[in-house]
Residue, then its C-alpha position, 0 to 999 in steps of 0.5 A: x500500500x505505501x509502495x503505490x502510493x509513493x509509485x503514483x505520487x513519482x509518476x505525478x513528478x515523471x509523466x509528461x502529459x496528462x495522457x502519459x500520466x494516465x498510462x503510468x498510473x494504470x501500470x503502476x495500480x496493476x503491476x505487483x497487484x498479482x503477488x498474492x497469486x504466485x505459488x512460493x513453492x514453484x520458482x517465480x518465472x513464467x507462469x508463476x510471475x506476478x508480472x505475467x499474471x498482471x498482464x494476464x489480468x490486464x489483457x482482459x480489460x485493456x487493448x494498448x499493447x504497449x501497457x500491457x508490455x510494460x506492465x510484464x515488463x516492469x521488472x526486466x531491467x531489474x532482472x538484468x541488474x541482479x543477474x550481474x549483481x548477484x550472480x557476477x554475470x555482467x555480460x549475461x546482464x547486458x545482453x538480458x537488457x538489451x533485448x529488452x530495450x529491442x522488445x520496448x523499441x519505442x516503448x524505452x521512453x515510457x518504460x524508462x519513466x515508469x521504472x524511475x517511478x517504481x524504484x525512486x521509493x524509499x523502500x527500494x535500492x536504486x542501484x539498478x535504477x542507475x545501472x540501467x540509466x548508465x547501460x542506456x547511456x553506454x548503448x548511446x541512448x539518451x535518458x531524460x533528464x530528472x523531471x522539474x516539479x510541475x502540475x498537471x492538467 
């Protein structure tokens, strides 16, 4: 509960335009809705991850493939990181983002700000967030500046 509630107050600080702040807010109350669903005594992958059980949910009530998308996609960059973190596997890391970045193609910009939202809380490291930011950055792709406080319509 008080992680969504700081997501949608970052969304309100990351979104662009009042439809992109639509957008963001409805993944950000359906992304990590589904964790009670997932059976511990399985490995969360597939089937079993609460990202693929959202986007189950959301395909029946949403027709935007890019929301849907974002929202199994949520945790992908942080997937990657740990791969690297945990586990030592850099390359393998690198390689698990950029086929992410290729699947997003002209979803990274929205993805970007919605990941920023999800782990700019205080109950998440941010050190994926910035290994993401600076592998982005590394591959030649421009990240958005951090965005000034601003109203929305």
């Amino acid at each position: 509960m008080y992680h969504i509630a700081e997501v949608l107050a970052n969304v309100d600080r990351h979104a662009t335009t009042a439809d992109e702040r639509r957008a963001l807010r409805l993944i950000a109350l359906i992304h990590d809705s589904f964790k009670y669903r997932v059976d511990l005594s399985r490995p969360k992958v597939g089937d079993n991850h609460h990202a693929f059980i959202a986007r189950q949910f959301a395909e029946r009530h949403l027709d935007d493939p890019g929301l849907l998308e974002i929202i199994e996609l949520h945790d992908e960059a942080y997937n990657s990181w740990r791969l690297g973190a945990l586990r030592g596997k850099w390359p393998e890391a690198e390689a698990r983002a950029s086929r992410l970045v290729a699947r997003l193609g002209p979803l990274l910009p929205l993805y970007l700000r919605f990941f920023r939202s999800d782990n700019q809380t205080a109950s998440k490291d941010w050190s994926p967030l910035n290994w993401f930011e600076q592998f982005l950055q590394k591959q030649g792709i421009d990240i958005p500046p951090e965005p000034i406080s601003k109203e929305l319509p």
